[in-house]
N, C-alpha and C positions, 0 to 999 in steps of 0.2 A: 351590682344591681342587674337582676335580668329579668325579661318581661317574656309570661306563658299564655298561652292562649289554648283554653280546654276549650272541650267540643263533646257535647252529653252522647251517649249513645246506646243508653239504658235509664232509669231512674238511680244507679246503681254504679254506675261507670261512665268514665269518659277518656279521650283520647286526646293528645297532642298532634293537632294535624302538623305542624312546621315539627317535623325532626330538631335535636339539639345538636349543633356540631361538634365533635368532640375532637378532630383534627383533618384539617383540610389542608392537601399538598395540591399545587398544579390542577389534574382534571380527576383529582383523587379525592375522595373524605371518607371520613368516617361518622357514621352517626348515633344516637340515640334512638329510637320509638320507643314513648314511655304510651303504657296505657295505664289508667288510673280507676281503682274500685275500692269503695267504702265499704263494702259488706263486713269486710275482717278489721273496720275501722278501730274498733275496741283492742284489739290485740297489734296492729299499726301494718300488717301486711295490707298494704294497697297500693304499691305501686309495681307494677312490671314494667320487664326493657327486653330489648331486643338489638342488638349492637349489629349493625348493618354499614359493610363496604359497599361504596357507592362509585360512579365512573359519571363522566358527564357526555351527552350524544355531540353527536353533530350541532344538534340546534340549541345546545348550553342548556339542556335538561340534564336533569341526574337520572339515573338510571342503577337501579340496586342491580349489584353483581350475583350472578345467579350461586346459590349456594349446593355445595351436595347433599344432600337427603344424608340421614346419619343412619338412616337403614341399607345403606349400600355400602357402606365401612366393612372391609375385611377384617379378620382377627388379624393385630397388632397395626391399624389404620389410626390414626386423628384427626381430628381439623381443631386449629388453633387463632386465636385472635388475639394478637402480644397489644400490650397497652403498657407507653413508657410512662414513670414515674406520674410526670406533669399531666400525662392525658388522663390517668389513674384520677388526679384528683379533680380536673375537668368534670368526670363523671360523679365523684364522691360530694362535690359542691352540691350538682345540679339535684342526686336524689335526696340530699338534706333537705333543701330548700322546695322536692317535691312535695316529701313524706310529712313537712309544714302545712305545706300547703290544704292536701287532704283533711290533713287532723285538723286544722282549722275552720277550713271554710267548708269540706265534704264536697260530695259531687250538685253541682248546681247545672240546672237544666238549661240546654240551648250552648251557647258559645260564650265564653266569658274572657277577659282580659285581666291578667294579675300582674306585678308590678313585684320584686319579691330584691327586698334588699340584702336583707341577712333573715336567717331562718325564722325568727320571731318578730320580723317587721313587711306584713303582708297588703299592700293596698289594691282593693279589687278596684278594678275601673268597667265601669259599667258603659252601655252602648252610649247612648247620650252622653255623657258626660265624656267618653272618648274622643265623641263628634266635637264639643265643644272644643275639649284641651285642643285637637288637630286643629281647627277653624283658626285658632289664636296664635297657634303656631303658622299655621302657613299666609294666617295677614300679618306676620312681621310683630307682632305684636309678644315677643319672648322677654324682651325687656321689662313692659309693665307688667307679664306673669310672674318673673321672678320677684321683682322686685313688691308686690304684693305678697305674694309666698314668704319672701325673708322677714317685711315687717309682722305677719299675722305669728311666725310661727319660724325663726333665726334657728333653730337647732335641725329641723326638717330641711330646713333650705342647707344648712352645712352638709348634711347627709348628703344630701342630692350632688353639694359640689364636690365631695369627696369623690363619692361614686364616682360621678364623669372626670377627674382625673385619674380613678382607677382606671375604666374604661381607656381611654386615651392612651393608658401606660401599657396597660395590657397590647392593643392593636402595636404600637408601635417596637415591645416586647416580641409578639412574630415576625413583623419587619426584620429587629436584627437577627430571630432565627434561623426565618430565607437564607437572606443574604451570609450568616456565620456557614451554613449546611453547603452551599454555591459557592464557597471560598470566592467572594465577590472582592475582585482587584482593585476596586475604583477607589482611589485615595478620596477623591472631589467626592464623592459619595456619603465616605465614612463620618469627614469632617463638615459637613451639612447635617450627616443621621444625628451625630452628637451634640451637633447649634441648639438642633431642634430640641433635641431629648435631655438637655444638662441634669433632669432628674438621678440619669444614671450614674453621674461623678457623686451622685446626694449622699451616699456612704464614700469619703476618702479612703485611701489605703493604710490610712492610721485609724479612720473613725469618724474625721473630723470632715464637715459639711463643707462642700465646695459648690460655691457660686462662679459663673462666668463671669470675668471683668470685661476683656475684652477677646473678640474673635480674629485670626491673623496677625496677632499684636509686631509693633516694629520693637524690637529688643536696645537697639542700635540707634535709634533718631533721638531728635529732639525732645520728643514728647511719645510715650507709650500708644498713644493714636494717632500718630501720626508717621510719615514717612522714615525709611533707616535702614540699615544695612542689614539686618539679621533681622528674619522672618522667624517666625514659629508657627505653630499652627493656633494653641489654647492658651490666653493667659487668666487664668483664673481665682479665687482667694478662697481661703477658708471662712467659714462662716461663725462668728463670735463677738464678744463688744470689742474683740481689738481680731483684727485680721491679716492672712499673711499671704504673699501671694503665692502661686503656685503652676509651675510652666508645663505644660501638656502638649505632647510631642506624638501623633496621630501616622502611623500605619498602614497596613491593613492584615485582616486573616491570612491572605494567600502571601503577604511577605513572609519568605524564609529567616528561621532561625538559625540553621544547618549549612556549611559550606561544602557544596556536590562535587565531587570527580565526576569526568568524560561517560561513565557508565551510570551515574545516576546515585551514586552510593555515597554517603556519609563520609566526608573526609574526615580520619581522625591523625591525630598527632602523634603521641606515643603514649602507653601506657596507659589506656582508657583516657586521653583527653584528647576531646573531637574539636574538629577548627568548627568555628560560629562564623556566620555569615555575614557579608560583607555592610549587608543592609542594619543589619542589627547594629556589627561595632558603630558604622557609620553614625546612626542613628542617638547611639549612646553619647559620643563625641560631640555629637550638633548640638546637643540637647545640655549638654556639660559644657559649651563653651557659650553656649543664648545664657546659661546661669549665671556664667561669670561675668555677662557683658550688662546681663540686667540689673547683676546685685551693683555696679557703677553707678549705670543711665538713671534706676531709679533712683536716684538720689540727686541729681539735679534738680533746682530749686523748682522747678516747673514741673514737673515728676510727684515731689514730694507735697508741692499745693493739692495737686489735683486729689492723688492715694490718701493724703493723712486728713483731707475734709471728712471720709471717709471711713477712718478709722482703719487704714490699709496701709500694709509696711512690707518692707520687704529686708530680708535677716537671713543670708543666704538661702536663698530658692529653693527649696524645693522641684525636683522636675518627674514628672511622669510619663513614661511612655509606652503607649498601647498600640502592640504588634505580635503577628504570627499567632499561632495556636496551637496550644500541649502538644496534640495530634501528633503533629512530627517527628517529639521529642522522646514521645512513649512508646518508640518501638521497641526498645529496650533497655534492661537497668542501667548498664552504661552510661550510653547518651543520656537519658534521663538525669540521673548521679551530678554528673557532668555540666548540664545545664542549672539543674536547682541550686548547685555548691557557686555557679557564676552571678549568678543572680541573686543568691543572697549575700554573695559579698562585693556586689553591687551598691555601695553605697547610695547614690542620686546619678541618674534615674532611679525612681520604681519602676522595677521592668513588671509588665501585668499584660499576658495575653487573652485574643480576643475572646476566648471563652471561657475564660474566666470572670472579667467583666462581665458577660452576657449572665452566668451564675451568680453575679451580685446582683442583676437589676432584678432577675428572676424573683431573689431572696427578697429585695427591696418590694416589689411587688406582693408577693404571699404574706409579707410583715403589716401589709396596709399604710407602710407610710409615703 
């Protein structure tokens, strides 16, 4: 769902004063300026753009980067503005849902607000009535708005909730891009990003829906919530009328996968098989031995009260574990070869690096679900 705000400046046309972001880094963006004209309304030309790098001042202004004049180009000169895949359709959404917007409502005089869910679902919000919505939102008053809205009209109101968990997934979608592009170390980080976000385990590595059971789980105590000797990071279950559970063993991007010599360079063994890093085996091992100690402990009668009220069992563990990133791996067919043929005969763990997860939530995301 995204909200436009035109601005007339003809009978004939009108302008997007707030540019559309189309990707912002640091003190860097890129943006949109869409201007809009009905004239060619019959035939559907009416939207123009103008894709503008932007820098931000001292005083946390933007400030558009000055451009070269394209009449100063020498012969064999260009200027280029690359747009990755995702920014690609960043843009391709936003003129959908412009080129809607025109054909529907045309150019309207003065400044208006539109509200624009998918291309065929257009609600204009008009000044007053904008005054209103804001008055009610900002006396606290969100609750009885909803909840009026769901009884007059429960499929609008799903709309609405869907949306705001797109939204949600989305922002928190750039979060882990930051942080994947930063090779961001923080273990404590990863496994909070993930508390917060479990949408992204929503596709398992079979298919099957993984819910959180518990966070930190003790593998090794008395009771799965409570204190024991073996930590993990994620104990979690597939989602079904019978469920199973599943151990999630947390990382991060900048962990190596690769074991380095003195000089920096890829230790290999012999014959194209290169040594894997310490953190990795380690990591495989921990995670292989929380399976075995849980497919036990779960089965004490206190264990098994709590899971099976639940519809939750556990039938050798499954364990997953997310660490490092392709990146390292792809520097050449070799090592590459070499790491794919180890990890799919990997039985348990699922080895799954971080950007590759990051390309399922992505997928999760553009699927809408």
């Amino acid at each position: 769902m995204d909200n436009y705000k035109t601005k007339s400046t003809s009978p004939n046309s009108a302008i997007l004063p707030d540019p559309i972001v189309i990707e912002a880094t640091g003190n860097t963006r890129k943006v949109l300026c869409v201007d809009l004209n009905d004239k060619k309304r019959d035939i559907g030309e009416t939207v123009g753009i103008t894709i503008v790098h932007q820098r931000k001042k001292g005083n946390d202004e933007w400030e558009d980067v000055k451009s070269m004049p394209l009449s100063s180009l020498k012969g064999g000169e260009g200027v280029r503005i690359d747009l990755n895949s995702h920014n690609t359709r960043v843009v391709y959404d936003h003129l959908s849902k412009l080129y809607a917007l025109v054909k529907e409502k045309g150019i309207e005089f003065g400044t208006k607000d539109f509200t624009v869910a998918e291309a065929n679902e257009i609600i204009k919000i008009n000044s007053s009535r904008k005054t209103i919505i804001e008055g009610l939102i900002s006396g606290n008053y969100t609750e009885e708005v909803w909840q009026e809205l769901n009884d007059r009209n429960p499929d609008l109101a799903t709309k609405f909730s869907l949306a705001r968990i797109q939204i949600d997934r989305k922002k928190a979608l750039d979060i882990f891009k930051e942080n994947l592009e930063r090779d961001n170390g923080d273990e404590a980080f990863w496994q909070d990003f993930f508390k917060a976000n479990t949408w992204i385990f929503g596709y398992g590595l079979n298919y099957q829906f993984l819910d959180l059971l518990k966070d930190q789980p003790d593998y090794g105590g008395k009771n799965y919530t409570g204190k024991g000797s073996q930590k993990g990071d994620s104990l979690m279950n597939t989602y079904g009328d019978s469920k199973f559970t599943v151990l999630v063993e947390i990382k991060t991007p900048a962990t190596k996968l690769l074991s380095y010599n003195k000089l920096g360079n890829p230790k290999i063994y012999r014959n194209d098989s290169w040594l894997l890093s310490a953190d990795l085996l380690g990591a495989i091992s921990q995670i292989q031995v929380n399976s075995r100690t849980w497919a036990l402990n779960s089965q004490n009668a206190e264990n098994i009260r709590d899971l099976e009220k639940k519809s939750i069992f556990t039938i050798e563990p499954k364990g997953i574990l997310v660490i490092g990133n392709l990146e390292e791996v792809s520097r050449n067919e070799s090592i590459a070869s070499c790491f794919a043929s180890f990890r799919r005969n990997t039985m348990n763990p699922e080895i799954i690096t971080y950007d590759e997860l990051y390309e399922r939530a992505r997928f999760i995301i553009e699927k809408g679900n």
